[in-house]
N, C-alpha and C positions, 0 to 999 in steps of 0.2 A: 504494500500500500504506500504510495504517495505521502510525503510531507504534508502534516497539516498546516492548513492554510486559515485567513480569517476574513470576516468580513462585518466591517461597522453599519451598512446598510442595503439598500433594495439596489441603489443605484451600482456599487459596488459588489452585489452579487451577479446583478445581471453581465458586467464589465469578465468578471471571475469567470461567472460557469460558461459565455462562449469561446474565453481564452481555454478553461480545459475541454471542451467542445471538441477546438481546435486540435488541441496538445494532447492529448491524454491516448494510448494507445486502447485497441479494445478488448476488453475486460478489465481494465486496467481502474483502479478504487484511489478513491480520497478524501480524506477525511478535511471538513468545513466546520471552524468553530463560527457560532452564531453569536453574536451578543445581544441580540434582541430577540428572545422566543415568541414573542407577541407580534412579529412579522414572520414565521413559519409558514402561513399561506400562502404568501409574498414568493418566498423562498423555494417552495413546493411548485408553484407552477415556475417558474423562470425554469429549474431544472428540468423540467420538462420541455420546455420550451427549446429548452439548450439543447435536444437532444441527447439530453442525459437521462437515468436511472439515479430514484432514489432508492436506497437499499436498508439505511435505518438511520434512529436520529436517535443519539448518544446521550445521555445526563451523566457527565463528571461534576460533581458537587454543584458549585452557580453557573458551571459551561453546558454547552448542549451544540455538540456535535451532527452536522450533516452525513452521511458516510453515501457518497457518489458513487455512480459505475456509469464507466463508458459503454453502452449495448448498441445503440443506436444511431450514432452520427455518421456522418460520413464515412470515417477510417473502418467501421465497422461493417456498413457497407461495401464497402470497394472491399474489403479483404475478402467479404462470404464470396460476391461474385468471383474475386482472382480463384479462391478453392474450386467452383464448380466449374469454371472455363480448365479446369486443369485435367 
């Protein structure tokens, strides 16, 4: 799994999860510390949106982790097709 990463709002998530959108290989997981649970909605769709996977969301004491998977986006794409053309 990925270095966890952080994010202080909506705007800044959205900024995040199409960078790991971008970046992130597929199946590839990472963990998102949240600092505002009361935007989780927020949060939930943008990952979706990102063409990511939510997979679970963490409580360490006052933190609350995102835990991401890449399933979906492009790279994930393009690789099923590279398998079956093969």
């Amino acid at each position: 799994m990925r270095a966890r990463r952080s994010v202080r709002s909506v705007k800044e998530a959205k900024e995040l999860f199409t960078e790991l959108s971008d970046a992130m290989e597929c199946g590839e997981r990472v963990k998102v510390l949240i600092e505002d649970i009361s935007k989780i909605h927020e949060y939930v769709e943008l990952v979706i949106k990102s063409k990511l996977s939510l997979i679970d969301v963490e409580e360490a004491g006052k933190n609350y982790y995102l835990v991401i998977e890449n399933r979906f986006s492009n790279r994930c794409v393009q690789n099923d097709r590279e398998s079956r053309d093969r």
